[in-house]
C-alpha positions as CSV (number, residue, x, y, z in Angstrom):
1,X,-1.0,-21.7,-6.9
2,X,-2.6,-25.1,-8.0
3,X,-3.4,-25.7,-12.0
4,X,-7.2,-26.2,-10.8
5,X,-7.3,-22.8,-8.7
6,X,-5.5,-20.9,-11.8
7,X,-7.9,-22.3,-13.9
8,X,-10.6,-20.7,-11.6
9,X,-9.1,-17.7,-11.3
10,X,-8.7,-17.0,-15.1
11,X,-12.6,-18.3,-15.6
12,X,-13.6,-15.8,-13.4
13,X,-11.4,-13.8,-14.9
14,X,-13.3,-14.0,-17.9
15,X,-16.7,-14.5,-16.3
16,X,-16.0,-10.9,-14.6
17,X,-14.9,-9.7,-18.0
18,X,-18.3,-10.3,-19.5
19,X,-19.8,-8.1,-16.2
20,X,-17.5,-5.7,-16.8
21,X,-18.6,-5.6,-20.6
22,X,-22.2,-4.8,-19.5
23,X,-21.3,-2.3,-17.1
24,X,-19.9,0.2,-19.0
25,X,-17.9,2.8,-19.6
26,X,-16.3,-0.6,-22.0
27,X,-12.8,-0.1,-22.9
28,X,-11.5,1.1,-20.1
29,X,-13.0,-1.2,-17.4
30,X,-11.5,-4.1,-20.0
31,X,-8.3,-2.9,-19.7
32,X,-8.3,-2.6,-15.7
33,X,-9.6,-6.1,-15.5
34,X,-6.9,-7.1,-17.9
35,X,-4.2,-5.5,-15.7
36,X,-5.5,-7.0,-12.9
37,X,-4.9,-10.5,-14.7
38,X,-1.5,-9.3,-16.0
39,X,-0.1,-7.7,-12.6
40,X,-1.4,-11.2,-10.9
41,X,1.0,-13.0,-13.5
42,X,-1.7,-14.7,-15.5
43,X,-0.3,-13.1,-18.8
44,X,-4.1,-12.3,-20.2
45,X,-4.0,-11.8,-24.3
46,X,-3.5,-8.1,-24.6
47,X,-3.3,-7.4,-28.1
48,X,-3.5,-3.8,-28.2
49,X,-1.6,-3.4,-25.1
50,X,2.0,-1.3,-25.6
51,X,5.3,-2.4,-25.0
52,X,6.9,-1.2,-21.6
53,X,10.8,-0.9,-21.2
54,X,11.6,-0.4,-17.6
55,X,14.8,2.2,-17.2
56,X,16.6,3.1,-13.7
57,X,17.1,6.5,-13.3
58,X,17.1,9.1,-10.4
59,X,14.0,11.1,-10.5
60,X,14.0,14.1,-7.7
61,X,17.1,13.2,-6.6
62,X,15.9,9.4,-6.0
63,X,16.3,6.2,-7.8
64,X,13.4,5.1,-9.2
65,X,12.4,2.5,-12.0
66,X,10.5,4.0,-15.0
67,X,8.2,1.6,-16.3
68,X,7.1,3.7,-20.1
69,X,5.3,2.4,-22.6
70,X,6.4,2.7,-26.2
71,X,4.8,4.1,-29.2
72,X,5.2,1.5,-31.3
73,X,4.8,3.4,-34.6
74,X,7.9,5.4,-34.2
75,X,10.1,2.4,-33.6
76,X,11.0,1.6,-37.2
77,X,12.1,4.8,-37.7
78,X,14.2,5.3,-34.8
79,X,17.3,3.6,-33.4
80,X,17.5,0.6,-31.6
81,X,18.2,2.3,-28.8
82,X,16.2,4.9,-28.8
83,X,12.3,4.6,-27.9
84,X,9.5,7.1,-27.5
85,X,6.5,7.1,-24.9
86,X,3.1,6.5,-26.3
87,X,1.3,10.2,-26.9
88,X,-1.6,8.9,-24.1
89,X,0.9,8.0,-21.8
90,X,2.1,11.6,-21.4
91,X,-0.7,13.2,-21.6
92,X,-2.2,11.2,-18.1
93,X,-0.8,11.7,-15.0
94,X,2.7,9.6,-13.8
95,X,1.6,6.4,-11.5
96,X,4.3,6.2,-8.6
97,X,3.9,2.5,-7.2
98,X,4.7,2.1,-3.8
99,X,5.6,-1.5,-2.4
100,X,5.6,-2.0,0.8
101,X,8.0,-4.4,3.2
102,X,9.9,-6.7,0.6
103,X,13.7,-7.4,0.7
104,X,13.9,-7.6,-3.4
105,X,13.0,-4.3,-3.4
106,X,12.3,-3.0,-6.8
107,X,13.1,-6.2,-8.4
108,X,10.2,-7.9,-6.4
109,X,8.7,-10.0,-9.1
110,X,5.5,-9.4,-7.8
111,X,6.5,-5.1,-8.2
112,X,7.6,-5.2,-11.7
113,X,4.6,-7.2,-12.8
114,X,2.1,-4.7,-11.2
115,X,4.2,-1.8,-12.6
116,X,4.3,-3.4,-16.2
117,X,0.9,-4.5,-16.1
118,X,-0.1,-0.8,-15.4
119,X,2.4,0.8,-18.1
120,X,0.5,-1.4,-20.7
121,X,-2.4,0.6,-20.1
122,X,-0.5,3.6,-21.4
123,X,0.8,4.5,-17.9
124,X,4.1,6.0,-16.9
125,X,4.6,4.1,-14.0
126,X,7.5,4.9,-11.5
127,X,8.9,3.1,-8.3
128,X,11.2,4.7,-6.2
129,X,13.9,3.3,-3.9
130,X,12.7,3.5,-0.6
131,X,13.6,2.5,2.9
132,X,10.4,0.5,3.9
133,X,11.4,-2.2,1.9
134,X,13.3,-3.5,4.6
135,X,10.7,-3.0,7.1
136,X,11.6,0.4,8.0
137,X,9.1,2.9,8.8
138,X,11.2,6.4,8.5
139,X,10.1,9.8,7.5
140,X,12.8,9.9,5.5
141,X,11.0,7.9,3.0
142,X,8.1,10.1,3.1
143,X,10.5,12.9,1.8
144,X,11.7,10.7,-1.0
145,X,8.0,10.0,-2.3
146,X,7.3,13.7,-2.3
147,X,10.2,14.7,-4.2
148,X,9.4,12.1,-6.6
149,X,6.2,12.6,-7.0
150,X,6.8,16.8,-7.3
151,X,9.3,15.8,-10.2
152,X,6.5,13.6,-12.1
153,X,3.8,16.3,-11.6
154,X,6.3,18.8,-13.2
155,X,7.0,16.2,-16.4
156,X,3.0,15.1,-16.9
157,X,-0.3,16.6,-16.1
158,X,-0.6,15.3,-12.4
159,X,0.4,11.9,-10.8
160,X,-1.4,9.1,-8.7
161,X,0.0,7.8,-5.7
162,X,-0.6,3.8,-5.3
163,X,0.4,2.1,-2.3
164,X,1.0,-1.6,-1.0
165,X,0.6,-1.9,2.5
166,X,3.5,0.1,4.3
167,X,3.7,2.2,0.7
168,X,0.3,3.1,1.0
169,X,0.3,4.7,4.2
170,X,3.5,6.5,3.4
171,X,2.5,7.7,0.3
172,X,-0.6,9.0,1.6
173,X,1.7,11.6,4.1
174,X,3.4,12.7,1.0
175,X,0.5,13.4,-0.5
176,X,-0.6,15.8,1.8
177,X,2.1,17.8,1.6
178,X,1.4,21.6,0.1
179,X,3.9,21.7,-3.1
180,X,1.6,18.8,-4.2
181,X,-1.6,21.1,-4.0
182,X,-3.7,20.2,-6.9
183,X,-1.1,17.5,-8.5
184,X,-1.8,14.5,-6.9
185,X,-5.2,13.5,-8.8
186,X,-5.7,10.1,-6.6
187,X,-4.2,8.1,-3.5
188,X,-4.7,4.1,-4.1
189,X,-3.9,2.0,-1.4
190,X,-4.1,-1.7,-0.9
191,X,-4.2,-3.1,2.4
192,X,-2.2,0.2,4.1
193,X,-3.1,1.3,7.7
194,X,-4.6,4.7,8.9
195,X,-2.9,4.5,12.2
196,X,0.0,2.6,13.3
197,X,-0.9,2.6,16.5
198,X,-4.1,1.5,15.4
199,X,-2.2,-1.4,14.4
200,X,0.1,-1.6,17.5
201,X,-3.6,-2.2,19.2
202,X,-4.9,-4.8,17.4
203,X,-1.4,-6.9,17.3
204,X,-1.2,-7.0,21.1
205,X,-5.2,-6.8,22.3
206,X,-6.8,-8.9,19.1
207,X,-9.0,-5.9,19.0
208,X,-9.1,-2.9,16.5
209,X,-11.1,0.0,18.6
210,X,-12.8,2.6,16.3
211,X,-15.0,5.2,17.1
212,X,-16.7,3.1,20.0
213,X,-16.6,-0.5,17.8
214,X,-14.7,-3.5,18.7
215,X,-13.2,-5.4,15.5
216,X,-11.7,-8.7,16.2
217,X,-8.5,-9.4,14.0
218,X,-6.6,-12.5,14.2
219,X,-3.1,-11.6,13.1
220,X,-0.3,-12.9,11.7
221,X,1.7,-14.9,14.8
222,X,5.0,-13.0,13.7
223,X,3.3,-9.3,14.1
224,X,3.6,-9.4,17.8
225,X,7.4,-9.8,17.5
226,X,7.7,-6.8,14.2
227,X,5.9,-5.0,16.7
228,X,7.8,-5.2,19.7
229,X,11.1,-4.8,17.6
230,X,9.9,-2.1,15.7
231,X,9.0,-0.4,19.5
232,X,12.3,-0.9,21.3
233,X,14.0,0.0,18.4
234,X,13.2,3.5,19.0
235,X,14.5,3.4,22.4
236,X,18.2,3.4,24.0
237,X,20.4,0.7,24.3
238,X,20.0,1.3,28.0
239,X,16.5,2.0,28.0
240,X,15.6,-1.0,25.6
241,X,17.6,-3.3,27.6
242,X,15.6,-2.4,31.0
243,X,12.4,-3.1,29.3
244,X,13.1,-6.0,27.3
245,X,14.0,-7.8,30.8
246,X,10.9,-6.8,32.0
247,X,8.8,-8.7,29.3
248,X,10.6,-11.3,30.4
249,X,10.7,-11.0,34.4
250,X,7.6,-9.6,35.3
251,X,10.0,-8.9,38.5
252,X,11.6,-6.1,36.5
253,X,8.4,-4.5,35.9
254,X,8.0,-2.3,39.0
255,X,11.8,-1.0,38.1
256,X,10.9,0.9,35.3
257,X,10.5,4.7,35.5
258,X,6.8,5.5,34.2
259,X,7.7,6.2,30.5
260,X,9.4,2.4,30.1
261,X,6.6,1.2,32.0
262,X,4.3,2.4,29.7
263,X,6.1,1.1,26.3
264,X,5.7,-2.0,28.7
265,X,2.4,-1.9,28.7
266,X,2.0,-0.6,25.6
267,X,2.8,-3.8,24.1
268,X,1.4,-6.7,27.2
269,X,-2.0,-4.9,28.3
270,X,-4.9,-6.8,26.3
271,X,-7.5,-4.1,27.2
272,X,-7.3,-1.9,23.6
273,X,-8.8,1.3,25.8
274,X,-5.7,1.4,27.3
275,X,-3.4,1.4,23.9
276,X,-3.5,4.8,23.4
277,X,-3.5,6.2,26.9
278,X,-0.3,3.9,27.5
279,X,1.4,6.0,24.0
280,X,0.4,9.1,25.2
281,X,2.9,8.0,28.6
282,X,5.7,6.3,26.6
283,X,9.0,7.9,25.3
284,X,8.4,11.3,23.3
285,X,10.8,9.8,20.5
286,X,8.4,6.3,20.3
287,X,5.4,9.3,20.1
288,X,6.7,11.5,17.5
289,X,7.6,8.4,15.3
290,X,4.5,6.7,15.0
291,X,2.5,10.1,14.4
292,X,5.4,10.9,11.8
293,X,4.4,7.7,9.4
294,X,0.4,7.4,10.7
295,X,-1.7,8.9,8.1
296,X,-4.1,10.2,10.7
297,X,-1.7,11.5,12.6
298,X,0.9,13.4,10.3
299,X,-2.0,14.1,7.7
300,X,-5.1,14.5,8.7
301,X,-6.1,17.3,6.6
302,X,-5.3,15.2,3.0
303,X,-8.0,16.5,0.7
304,X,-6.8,14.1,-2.6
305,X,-9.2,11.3,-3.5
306,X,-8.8,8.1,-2.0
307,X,-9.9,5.0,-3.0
308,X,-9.4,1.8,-0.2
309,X,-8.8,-1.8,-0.7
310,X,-8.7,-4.0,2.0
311,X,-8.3,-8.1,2.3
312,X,-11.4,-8.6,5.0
313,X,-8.7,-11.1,6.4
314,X,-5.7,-9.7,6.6
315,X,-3.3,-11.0,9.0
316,X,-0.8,-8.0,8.3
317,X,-3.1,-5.2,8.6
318,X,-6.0,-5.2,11.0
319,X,-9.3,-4.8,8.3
320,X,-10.2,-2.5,11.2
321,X,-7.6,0.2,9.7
322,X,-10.1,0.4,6.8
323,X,-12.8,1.8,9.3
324,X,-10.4,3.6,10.5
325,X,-10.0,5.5,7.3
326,X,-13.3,6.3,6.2
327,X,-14.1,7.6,9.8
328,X,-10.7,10.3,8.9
329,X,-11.5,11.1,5.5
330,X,-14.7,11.1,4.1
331,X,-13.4,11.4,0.7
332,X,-12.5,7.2,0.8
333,X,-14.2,4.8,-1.5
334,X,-13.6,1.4,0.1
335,X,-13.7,-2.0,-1.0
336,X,-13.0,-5.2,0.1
337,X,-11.5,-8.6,-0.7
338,X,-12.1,-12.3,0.5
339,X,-10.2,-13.9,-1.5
340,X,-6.7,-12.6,-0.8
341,X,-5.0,-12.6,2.3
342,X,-2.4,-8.9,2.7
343,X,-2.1,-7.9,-0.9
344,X,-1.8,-11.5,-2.7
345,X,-4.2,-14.4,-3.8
346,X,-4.6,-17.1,-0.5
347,X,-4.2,-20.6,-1.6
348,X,-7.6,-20.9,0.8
349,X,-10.2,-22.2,-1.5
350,X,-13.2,-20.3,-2.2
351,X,-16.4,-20.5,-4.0
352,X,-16.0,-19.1,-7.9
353,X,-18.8,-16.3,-7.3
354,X,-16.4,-15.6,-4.1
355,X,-13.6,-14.8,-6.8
356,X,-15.4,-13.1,-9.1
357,X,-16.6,-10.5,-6.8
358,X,-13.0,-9.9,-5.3
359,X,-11.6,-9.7,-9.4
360,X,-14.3,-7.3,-10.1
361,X,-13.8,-5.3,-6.7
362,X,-9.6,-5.5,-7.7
363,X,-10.7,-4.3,-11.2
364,X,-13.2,-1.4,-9.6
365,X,-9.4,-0.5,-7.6
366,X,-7.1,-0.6,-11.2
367,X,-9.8,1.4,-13.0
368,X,-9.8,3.9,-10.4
369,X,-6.0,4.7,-10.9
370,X,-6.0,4.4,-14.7
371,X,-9.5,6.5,-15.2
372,X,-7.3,9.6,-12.7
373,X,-7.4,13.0,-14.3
């Protein structure tokens, strides 16, 4: 990011401070804007603000990264190795952070400031080891978010599931399930998808079809190809190698028995009508895997809060998802930015009111999580 844009950002930083200020409830909306700031590596004065240590441990039976903040008034009095959690932090419910695709993993840069930045707000923050960080969509992971999201619940009064793109969607499944009946006091998600084959539409047509409505998106030009990997993937060696000649010799095409032909189509027909009729024909494996991760799909019952933040352009995820959501689950709030692009700052310039209203809208998001019960 340029020196002039950061020096934007933190003016509006500080000009969206002053609204939040006369908005009220005070401190905590200050706080939330100041995480926002922190978790966006701006390193805001935070005076009152805890320390965090950040410990690996296996939580549920799954590594995770506890992010606790500690009470600094016991440290004199303790060893130097020893550190307690600040009384407010254990008496609200455990965040579990969800990231989505990103080959660091846990030690994203961009993951352990959001999960410190959150921690200093007297947060227990924990980010589990997950799959989906190398772009792998598996129900497996959904398991491993439940089980660590069980083990919070059982620690602290309640947890909050908050989700990056993928990890929102995912965490959204594991939210649903019934052992986390009246534990899960919020689902957060930032820029996650209701449907993946809501997204498998709007990659290959340009269009995100939802209850009638025709959202353009203009995606990302590597989507096509995660798509079409992620969708042969789930076929045969055999199979996959018959259709993969056939996007490439249109010759081929009228070889394929009517399931291939249809994972064919699935990913060349521009008419979105067709997507879903063309999914309903393909492999029952390609089927049962996209309505395993789709929230839509595998949950469509989820009673938790939920609370939606969407980049309008997001090249990644089709702002089409968003509609997508509140048409499924009533429950949503939803909010979006301009300013960003998937779930990160653009280096597109914008006009300073522009920024402000996305910091506020991102600070509206934080406060949501932090103000959980």
């Amino acid at each position: 990011m340029t020196s002039a844009r950061m020096l934007r950002v933190i003016a509006a930083v500080v000009l969206a401070g002053l609204v939040v200020g006369a908005a009220g409830p005070v401190t905590l909306r200050l706080v939330a804007l100041a995480s926002v700031a922190d978790g966006l590596g701006f390193d805001p004065p935070r005076p009152m603000a805890p320390e965090v240590v950040r410990e690996p441990g296996v939580l549920g039976g799954v590594e995770v990264d506890r992010y606790r903040p500690v009470a600094a008034e016991r440290r004199g009095r303790l060893p130097d190795n020893v550190t307690i959690s600040t009384p407010r932090a254990l008496s609200r419910p455990a965040v579990v952070l969800l990231p989505g695709a990103t080959p660091p993993g846990r030690d994203d840069r961009r993951v352990v400031a959001i999960a410190t930045a959150i921690a200093r707000a007297d947060r227990v923050v924990l980010v589990p080891e997950l799959e989906v960080y190398d772009e792998q969509l598996l129900p497996a992971d959904i398991e491993r978010i439940t089980d660590v999201a069980i083990a919070a619940a059982a620690e602290q009064p309640g947890v909050v599931l908050a989700g990056l793109s993928f990890g929102g969607s995912l965490g959204m499944i594991a939210a649903a399930d019934p052992r986390l009946d009246d534990r899960v006091r919020l689902v957060a998600t930032f820029g996650a998808y209701a449907d993946l084959a809501g997204v498998v539409q709007a990659v290959t047509t340009g269009i995100s079809l939802v209850d009638g409505d025709r959202i353009s998106w203009d995606p990302d030009p590597r989507a096509g190809d995660v798509v079409r990997e992620q969708l042969l993937g789930l076929l045969d060696p055999e199979d996959r190698a018959q259709v993969t000649e056939a996007l490439d010799d249109d010759l081929a095409v009228t070889e394929l028995r009517p399931e291939l032909r249809a994972v064919h189509d699935l990913l060349t027909d521009p008419d979105p009508a067709r997507t879903f009729d063309h999914l309903t024909a393909a492999p029952v494996r390609v089927q049962q895997r996209i309505a395993e991760v789709s929230p839509v799909r595998a949950a469509p019952r989820l009673a938790a809060p939920l609370v939606n933040l969407h980049a309008v352009d997001d090249p990644v995820i089709p702002i089409g998802e968003q509609r997508r959501f509140e048409a499924s689950y009533p429950q949503t709030r939803t909010m979006e930015l301009t300013t960003f692009d998937h779930v990160g700052l653009t280096d597109q310039e914008h006009g300073w009111w522009v920024t402000v209203q996305d910091l506020w809208q991102t600070a509206r998001f934080v406060h949501a999580i932090l103000d959980a019960r």
